[in-house]
PLY file of the C-alpha trace (Angstrom):
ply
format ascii 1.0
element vertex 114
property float x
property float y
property float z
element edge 113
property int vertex1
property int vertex2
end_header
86.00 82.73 96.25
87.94 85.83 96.62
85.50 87.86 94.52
81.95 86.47 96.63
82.18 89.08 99.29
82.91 92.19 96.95
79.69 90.53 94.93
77.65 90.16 97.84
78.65 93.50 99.39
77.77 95.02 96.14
74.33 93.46 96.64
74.37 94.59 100.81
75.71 98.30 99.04
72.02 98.35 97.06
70.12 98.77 100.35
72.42 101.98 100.64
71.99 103.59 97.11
69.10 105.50 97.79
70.46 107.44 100.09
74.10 107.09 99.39
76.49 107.64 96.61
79.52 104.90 96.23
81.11 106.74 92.87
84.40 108.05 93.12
82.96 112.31 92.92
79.62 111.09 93.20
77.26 113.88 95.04
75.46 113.63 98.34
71.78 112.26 98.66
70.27 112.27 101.49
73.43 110.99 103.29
76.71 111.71 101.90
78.75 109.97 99.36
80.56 107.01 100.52
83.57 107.10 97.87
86.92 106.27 100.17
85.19 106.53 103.52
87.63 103.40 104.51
90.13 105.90 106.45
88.59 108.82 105.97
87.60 111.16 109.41
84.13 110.54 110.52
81.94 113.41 109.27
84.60 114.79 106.94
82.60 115.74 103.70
82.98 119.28 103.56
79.87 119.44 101.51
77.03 117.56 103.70
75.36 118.63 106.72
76.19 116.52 109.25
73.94 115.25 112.57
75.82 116.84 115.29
76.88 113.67 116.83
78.99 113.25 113.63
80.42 117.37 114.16
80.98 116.40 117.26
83.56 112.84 116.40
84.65 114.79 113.52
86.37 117.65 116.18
87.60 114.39 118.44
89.46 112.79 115.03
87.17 109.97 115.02
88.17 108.10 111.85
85.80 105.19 109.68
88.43 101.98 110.70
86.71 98.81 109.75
85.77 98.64 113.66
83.69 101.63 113.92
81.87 100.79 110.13
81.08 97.52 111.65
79.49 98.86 114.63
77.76 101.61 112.84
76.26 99.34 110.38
75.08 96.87 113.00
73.47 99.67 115.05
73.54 103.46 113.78
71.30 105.14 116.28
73.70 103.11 119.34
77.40 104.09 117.55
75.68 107.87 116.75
73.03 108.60 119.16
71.07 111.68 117.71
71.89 110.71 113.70
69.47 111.48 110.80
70.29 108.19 109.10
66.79 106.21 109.42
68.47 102.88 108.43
68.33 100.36 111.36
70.92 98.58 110.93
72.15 94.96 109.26
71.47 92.62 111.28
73.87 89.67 110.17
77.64 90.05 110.64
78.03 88.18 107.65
75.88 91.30 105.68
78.16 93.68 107.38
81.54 91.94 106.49
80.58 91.87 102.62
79.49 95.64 102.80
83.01 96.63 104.31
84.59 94.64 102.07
82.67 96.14 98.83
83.43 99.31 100.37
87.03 98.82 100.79
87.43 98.43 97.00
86.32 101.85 96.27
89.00 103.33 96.64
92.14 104.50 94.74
94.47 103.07 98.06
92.64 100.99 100.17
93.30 100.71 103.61
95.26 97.39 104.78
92.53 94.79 105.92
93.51 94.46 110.38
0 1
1 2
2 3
3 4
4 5
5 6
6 7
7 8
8 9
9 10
10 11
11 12
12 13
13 14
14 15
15 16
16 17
17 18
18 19
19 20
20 21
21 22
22 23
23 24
24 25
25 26
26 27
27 28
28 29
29 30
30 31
31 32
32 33
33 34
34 35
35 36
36 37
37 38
38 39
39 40
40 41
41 42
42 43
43 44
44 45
45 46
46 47
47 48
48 49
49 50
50 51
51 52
52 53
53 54
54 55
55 56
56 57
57 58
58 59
59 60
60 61
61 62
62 63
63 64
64 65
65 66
66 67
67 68
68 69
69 70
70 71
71 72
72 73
73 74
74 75
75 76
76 77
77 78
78 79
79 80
80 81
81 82
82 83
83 84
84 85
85 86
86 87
87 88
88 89
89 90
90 91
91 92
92 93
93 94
94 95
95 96
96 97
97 98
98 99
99 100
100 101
101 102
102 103
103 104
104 105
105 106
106 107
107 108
108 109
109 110
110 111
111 112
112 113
């Protein structure tokens, strides 16, 4: 059962994909690449242009815990009034927790689950 979450947050990652790289040195779309975001500073890829709500919790060291992913999926335009990023937002929590957890495996150290 370990596995069903990674499978069904690979399925949750497809409604991302057009907009969204997950490969590790994949290029920007639309949105930047999503390769090790668990951790990483909010708005830290040097080579997208950013909203500047994300400039803006990139200067205050905002960082992409599992907390703020799960309240920026849920809601994008309410966690980053002002962002480009169209998507709504998933509406289950379940949706959400097998997205963070699909993202959480790309990466060469994953962060420690809270």
């Amino acid at each position: 059962t370990c596995a069903l979450p990674i499978y069904q947050g690979t399925r949750e990652a497809r409604k991302c994909a057009a907009c969204h790289s997950f490969d590790e040195g994949g290029s920007n779309k639309v949105g930047p690449a999503l390769y090790d975001i668990v951790g990483s500073p909010i708005g830290s890829n040097e080579t997208f242009k950013y909203s500047d709500v994300f400039k803006e919790m990139n200067a205050n060291g905002d960082v992409w815990t599992y907390e703020t992913l799960a309240t920026f999926l849920a809601k994008p335009r309410d966690f980053a009034p002002g962002t480009k990023m169209a998507f709504a937002g998933l509406r289950k929590e379940q949706q959400i927790a097998d997205l963070i957890a699909h993202m959480r495996t790309l990466s060469n150290d994953p962060v420690p689950l809270p």
